[in-house]
Structure formats: structure tokens, C-alpha cells
N, C-alpha and C positions, 0 to 999 in steps of 0.2 A: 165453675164460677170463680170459684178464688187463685186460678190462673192467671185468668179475665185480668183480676184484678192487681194481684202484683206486677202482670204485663204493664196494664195502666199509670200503676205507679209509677213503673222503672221509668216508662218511655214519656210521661206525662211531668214529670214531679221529679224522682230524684237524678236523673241528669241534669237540669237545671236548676236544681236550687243549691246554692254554697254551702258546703262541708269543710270549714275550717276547723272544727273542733268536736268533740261528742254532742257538748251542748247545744252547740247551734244546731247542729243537724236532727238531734231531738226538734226543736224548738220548731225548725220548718218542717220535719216529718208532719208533724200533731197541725197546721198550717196547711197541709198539703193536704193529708183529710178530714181539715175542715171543708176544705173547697171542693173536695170530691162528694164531700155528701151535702154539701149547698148547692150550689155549682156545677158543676160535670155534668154531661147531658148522658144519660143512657140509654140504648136504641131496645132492651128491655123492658125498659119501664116508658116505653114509645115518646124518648128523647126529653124525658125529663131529669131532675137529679133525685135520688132516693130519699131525700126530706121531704120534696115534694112530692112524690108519689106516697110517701105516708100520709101526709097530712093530707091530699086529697082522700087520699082513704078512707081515713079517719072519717072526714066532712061525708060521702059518702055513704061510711057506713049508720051516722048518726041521721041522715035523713030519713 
């Protein structure tokens, strides 16, 4: 799973996002999984993003 996910990363996110400096590339790291756990569809969690699959969850579990 966490192959999965640096794959994801590299080929998703940090090829294109600008690496001018440490800072920035922090700045869009932290940016990049924001949107992977908002965002990103996982075929996992049957093509939702992992916020969303909590929080149904969650809803779920409290019913």
C-alpha cells in the first residue's frame, strides 16, 4: 500500500508541481496531500478519496 502511494505521488504531484527552492516544495508537498486525501479518487475505497470514505464511515457507523 504505501508503494501505491509514493507511486502516486511521484507520478501525480511531484513531477508537476515547481521545486524552486526547499520552501516551496514543502509548501506544495503538504498541498499535494491535501488533495490526495480530499480529492484523488481511489479504486480501493471503490473511487472515492479517503476523507470521504471516513467520513462515510463514520455516518455509517453512527446509524
Amino acid at each position: 500500500m504505501a508503494e501505491s502511494f509514493v507511486k502516486t505521488m511521484k507520478r501525480d504531484y511531484v513531477a508537476f508541481v515547481p521545486k524552486p527552492d526547499a520552501q516551496t516544495a514543502a509548501r506544495n508537498l503538504a498541498i499535494a496531500f491535501e488533495h490526495y486525501n480530499e480529492q484523488h479518487p481511489h479504486s480501493a475505497l471503490n473511487y472515492r478519496s479517503p476523507r470521504e470514505f471516513r467520513c462515510n464511515g463514520l455516518i455509517n457507523l453512527t446509524v
